[in-house]
C-alpha positions in Angstrom: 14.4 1.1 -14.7 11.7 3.1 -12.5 10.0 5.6 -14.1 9.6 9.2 -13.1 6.4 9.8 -12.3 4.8 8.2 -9.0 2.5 5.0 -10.0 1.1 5.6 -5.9 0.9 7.9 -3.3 0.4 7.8 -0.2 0.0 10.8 2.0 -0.9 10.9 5.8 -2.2 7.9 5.8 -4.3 7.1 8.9 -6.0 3.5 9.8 -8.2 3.5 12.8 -9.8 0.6 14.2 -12.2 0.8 16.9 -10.9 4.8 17.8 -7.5 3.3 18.4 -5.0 4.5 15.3 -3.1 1.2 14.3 -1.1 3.2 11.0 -0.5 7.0 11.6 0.9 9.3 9.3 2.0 6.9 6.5 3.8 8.9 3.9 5.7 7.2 1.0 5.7 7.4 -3.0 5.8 4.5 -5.4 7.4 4.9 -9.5 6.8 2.3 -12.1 9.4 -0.9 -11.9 9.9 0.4 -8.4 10.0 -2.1 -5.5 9.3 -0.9 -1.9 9.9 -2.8 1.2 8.5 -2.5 4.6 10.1 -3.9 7.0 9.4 -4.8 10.7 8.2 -7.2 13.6 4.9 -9.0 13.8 2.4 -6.3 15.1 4.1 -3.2 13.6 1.0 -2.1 11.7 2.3 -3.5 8.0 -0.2 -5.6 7.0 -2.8 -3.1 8.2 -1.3 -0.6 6.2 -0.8 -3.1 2.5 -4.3 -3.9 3.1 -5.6 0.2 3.3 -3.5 0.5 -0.3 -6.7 -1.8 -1.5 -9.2 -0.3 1.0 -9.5 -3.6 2.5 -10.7 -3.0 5.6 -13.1 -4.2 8.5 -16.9 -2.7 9.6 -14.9 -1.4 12.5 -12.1 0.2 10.6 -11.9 4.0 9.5 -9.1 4.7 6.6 -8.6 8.5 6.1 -5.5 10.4 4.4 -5.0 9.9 0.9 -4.4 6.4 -1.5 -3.8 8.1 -5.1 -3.2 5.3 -7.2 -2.2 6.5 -11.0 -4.4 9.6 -10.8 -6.9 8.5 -8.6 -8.0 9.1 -5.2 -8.9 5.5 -3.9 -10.3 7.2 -0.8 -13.2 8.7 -3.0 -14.0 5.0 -5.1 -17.3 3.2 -4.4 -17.5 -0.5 -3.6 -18.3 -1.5 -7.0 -15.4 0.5 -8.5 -12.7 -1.1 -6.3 -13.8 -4.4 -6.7 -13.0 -4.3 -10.0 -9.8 -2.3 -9.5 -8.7 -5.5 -7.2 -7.3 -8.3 -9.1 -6.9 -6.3 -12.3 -4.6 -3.2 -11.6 -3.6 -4.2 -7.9 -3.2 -7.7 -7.0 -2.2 -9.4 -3.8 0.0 -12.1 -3.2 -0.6 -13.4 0.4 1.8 -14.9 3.1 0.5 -18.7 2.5 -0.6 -19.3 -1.1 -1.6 -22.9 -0.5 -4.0 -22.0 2.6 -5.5 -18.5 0.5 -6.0 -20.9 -2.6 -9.7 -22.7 -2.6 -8.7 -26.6 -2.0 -11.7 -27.6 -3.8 -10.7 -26.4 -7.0 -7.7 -26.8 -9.5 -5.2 -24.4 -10.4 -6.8 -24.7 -14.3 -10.3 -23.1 -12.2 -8.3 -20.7 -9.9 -6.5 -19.3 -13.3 -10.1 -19.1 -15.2 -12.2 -17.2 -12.3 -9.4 -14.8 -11.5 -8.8 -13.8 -15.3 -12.9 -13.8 -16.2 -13.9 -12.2 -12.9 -10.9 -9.2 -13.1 -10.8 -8.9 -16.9 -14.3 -8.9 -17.7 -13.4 -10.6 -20.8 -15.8 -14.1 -21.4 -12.9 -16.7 -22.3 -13.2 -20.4 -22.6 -11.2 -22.7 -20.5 -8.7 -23.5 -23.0 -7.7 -20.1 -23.3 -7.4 -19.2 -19.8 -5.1 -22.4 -19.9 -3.2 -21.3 -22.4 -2.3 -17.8 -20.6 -1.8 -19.8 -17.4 0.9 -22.2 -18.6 2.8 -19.2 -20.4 2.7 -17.4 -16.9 3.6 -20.6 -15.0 6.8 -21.5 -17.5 7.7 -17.7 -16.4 8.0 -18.5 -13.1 9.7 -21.8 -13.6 7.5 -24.6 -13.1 7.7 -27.4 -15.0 4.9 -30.4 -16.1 2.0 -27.4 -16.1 -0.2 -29.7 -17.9 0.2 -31.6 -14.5 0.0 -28.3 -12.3 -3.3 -27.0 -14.0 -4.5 -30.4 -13.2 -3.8 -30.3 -9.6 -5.3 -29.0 -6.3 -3.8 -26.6 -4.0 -2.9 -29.7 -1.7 -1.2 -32.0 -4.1 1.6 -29.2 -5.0 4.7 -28.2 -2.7 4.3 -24.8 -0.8 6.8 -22.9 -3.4 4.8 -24.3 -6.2 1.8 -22.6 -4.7 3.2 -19.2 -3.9 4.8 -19.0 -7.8 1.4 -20.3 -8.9 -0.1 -17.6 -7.2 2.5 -15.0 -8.1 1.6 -16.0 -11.9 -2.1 -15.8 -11.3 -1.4 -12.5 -10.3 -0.1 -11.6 -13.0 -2.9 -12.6 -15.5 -4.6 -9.5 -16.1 -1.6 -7.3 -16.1 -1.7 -5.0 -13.0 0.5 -2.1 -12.9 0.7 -3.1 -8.5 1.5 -5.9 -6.7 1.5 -5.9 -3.1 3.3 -9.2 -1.5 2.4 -9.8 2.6 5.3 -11.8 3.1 5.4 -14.0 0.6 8.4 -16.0 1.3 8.0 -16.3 5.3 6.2 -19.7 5.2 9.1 -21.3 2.9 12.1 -23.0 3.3 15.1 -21.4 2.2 15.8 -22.6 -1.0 11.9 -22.0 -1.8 12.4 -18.7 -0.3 15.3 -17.7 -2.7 13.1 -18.7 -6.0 10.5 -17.0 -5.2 12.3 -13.8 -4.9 14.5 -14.5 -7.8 10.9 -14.7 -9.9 9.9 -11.1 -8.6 13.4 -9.5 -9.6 12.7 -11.3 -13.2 9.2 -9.6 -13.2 10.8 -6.3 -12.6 13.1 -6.7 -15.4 10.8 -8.5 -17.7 7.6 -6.7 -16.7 8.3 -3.4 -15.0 5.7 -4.5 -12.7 5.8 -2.0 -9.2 5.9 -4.0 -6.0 5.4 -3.3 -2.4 6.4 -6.4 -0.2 6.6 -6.5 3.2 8.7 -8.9 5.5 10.0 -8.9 9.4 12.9 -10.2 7.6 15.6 -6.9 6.4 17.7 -8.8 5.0 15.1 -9.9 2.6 13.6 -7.3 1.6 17.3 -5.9 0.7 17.6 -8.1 -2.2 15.0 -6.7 -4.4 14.0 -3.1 -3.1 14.9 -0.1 -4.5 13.5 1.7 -1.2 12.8 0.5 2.1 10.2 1.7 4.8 10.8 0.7 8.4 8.2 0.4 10.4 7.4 0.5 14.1 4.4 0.8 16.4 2.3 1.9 13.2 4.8 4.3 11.7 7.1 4.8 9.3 10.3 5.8 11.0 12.9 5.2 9.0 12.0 5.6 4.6 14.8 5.7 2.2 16.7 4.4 -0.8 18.0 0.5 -0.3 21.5 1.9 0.3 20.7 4.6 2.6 19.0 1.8 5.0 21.4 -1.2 4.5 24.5 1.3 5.1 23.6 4.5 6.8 20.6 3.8 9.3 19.8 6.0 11.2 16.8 5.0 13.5 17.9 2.7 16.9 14.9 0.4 15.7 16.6 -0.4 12.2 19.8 -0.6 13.2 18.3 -3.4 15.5 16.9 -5.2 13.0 19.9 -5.0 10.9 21.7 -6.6 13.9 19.0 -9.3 13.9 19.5 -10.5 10.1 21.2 -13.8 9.9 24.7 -14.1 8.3 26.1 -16.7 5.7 26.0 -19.5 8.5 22.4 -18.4 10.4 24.4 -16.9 12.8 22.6 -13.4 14.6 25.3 -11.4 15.9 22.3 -9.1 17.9 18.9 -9.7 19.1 16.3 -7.3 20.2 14.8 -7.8 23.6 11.5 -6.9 24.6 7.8 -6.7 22.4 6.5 -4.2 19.6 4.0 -2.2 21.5 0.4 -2.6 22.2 -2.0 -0.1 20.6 -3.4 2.5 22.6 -5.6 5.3 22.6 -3.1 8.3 23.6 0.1 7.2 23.6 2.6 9.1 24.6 6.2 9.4 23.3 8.2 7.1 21.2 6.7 3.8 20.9 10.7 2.5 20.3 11.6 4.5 23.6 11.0 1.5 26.5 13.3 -1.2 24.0 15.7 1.7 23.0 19.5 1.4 24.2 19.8 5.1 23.3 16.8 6.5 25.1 16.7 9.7 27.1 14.0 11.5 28.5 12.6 13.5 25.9 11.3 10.5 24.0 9.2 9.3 26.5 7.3 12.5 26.6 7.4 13.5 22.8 7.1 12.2 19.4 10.0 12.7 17.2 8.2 14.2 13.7 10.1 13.2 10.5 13.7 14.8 10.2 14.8 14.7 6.4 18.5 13.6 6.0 20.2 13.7 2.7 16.7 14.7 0.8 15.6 11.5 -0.1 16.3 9.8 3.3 13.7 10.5 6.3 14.0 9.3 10.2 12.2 9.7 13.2 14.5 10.1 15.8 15.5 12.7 18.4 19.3 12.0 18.3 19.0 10.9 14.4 22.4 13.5 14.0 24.1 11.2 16.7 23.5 7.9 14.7 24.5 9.8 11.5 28.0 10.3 12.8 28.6 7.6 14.4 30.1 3.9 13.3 27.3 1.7 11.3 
C-alpha cells in the first residue's frame, strides 16, 4: 500500500540544454510504495527528465523548478551532498545492466564498492557477500556463489539487469528510478524482471519511477502513469484512468501501438517525435495528430484537470472524454 504523504515532488520542472528547453513544466507527485510510469517514444524528453530527479546533468545543462525529495529541495544541495544521496536514498537502474556494469570486475567487487562507497560503513568482503547473495536469492538467481564469482560478460543479460536491480537495493533507498530496464531483453527476461519490481513493492515498499516507450509495460506495475511528448507531460493520471479513459490523441496512439497476445499492433503512429527548438509554437503532437484543428498549431493547450486526479493537455480533451475508447 502507498502511503499518504508524497516521498517526491516535482513542480515546474524545467531542463534546458544549450537555451533550448528539452523538459518543460514537469509536474507530478510520488507516495511511498508508489510506482510511476512515464511513457513515450525515443526523444520525448524522459530520460532527460529521470536523470534531473538526481541532478544528473551536463556542463551545458540548466535544471530550474523544484526536485523536493522527502523534505528536501535537491535544487539547493551541493555536489558533495548529492553524491552521497546517489546510490544510498536514490538509485538508478539503467536500460543495459551488462554494458553500465565495469567488465573488469566481479559482481562480489561491484556489490562491495557500491555498498562501502553509498553506506559509508567500512565492511569486509565477506560481509558485503553475504548481503549480496540474500539480495540476489530475492531476485531469483540461483548458484550466487557462482554469480559473485563472475564478470559482467560471463552472465546472461537478465541475470545482469536483476544483479543490478539487487545492487540497488543494498543500502536501502527509499527511490528507484528504472530507464527502461526491460527494453534490451527478451520477453521472457523482460517478464522477470518486472515480476521482481512488483515483489519489491510488496516486500519492500520501495517507490519506483520507470520509464518505457512501451504502455503496455509500464501498465503492469504502475499505480500512475505520465505520458510524455515533446518534453511534456500531457497526459498524468491513475493506471486506470490512462489504460481505460485516455484522453490525449498522443496516448491513445500509443495505446493503439501496444502489441496484443500474438504481437499483433492493431495501430501504428506515423511520422517522428519532434525536434527541439528554441520557440516553438503550438502543440508539438499537432503535425502527427488525426484530430488536429487550427488552434493547436498556434497555441499550447495548458493542463485541463479531468476527474481531479486525472490531467490532459489537449484542446478538444472534452471530445475524447465522450467519445468511444
Amino acid at each position: 500500500m502507498a502511503g499518504s504523504e508524497n516521498i517526491l515532488e516535482v513542480k515546474n520542472l524545467y531542463v534546458s540544454s544549450g537555451g533550448t528547453d528539452i523538459v518543460q513544466n514537469g509536474n507530478f507527485s510520488l507516495k511511498k510504495g508508489e510506482f510511476l510510469g512515464i511513457a513515450g517514444e525515443s526523444g520525448c524528453g524522459k530520460t532527460t527528465l529521470l536523470r534531473a530527479l538526481m541532478m544528473l546533468k551536463r556542463k551545458e545543462d540548466v535544471i530550474k523548478g523544484s526536485v523536493r525529495f522527502q523534505g528536501r529541495e535537491l535544487t539547493a544541495m551541493e555536489a558533495e551532498e548529492l553524491r552521497r544521496l546517489r546510490g544510498s536514498e536514490i538509485t538508478m537502474i539503467p536500460q543495459n545492466a551488462a554494458e553500465a556494469m565495469d567488465g573488469t570486475k566481479t559482481i562480489s567487487a561491484l556489490f562491495y564498492e557500491t555498498i562501502r562507497m553509498h553506506s559509508g560503513r567500512k565492511m569486509k568482503r565477506r560481509e558485503t557477500d553475504r548481503i549480496a547473495g540474500a539480495l540476489m536469492e530475492k531476485m531469483q538467481l540461483e548458484d550466487i556463489e557462482r554469480v559473485l564469482k563472475s564478470y559482467p560478460f560471463e552472465l546472461s543479460g537478465g541475470m545482469c539487469q536483476r544483479v543490478m536491480i539487487a545492487a540497488a537495493m543494498a543500502n536501502h533507498p527509499g527511490l528507484m528510478l528504472c530507464d527502461e530496464p526491460t527494453s534490451a531483453l527478451d520477453v521472457a527476461n523482460q517478464l522477470k524482471v518486472i515480476q521482481e519490481l512488483e515483489k519489491l513493492k510488496k516486500e519492500e515498499g520501495i517507490s519506483l519511477i520507470m520509464i518505457s516507450h512501451n504502455l503496455g509495460v509500464i501498465s503492469r506495475i504502475a499505480d500512475k502513469i505520465a505520458v510524455m511528448y515533446g518534453g511534456r507531460i500531457v497526459e498524468y493520471g491513475s493506471r486506470d484512468q490512462i489504460i481505460y479513459h485516455s484522453l490525449h490523441p498522443y496516448t491513445k496512439a500509443l495505446l493503439g501501438a501496444v502489441p496484443d497476445g500474438e504481437g499483433n499492433i492493431s495501430e501504428g503512429l506515423p511520422g517522428l517525435p519532434p525536434a527541439f527548438e528554441k520557440d516553438r509554437k503550438g502543440c508539438p503532437f499537432a503535425p502527427r495528430c488525426p484530430v488536429c484543428e487550427k488552434k493547436c498549431l498556434e497555441e499550447f493547450p495548458e493542463d485541463t484537470v479531468e476527474d481531479r486526479t486525472h490531467r490532459v493537455q489537449c484542446f478538444r480533451a472534452k471530445e475524447w472524454k465522450d467519445a468511444p475508447s
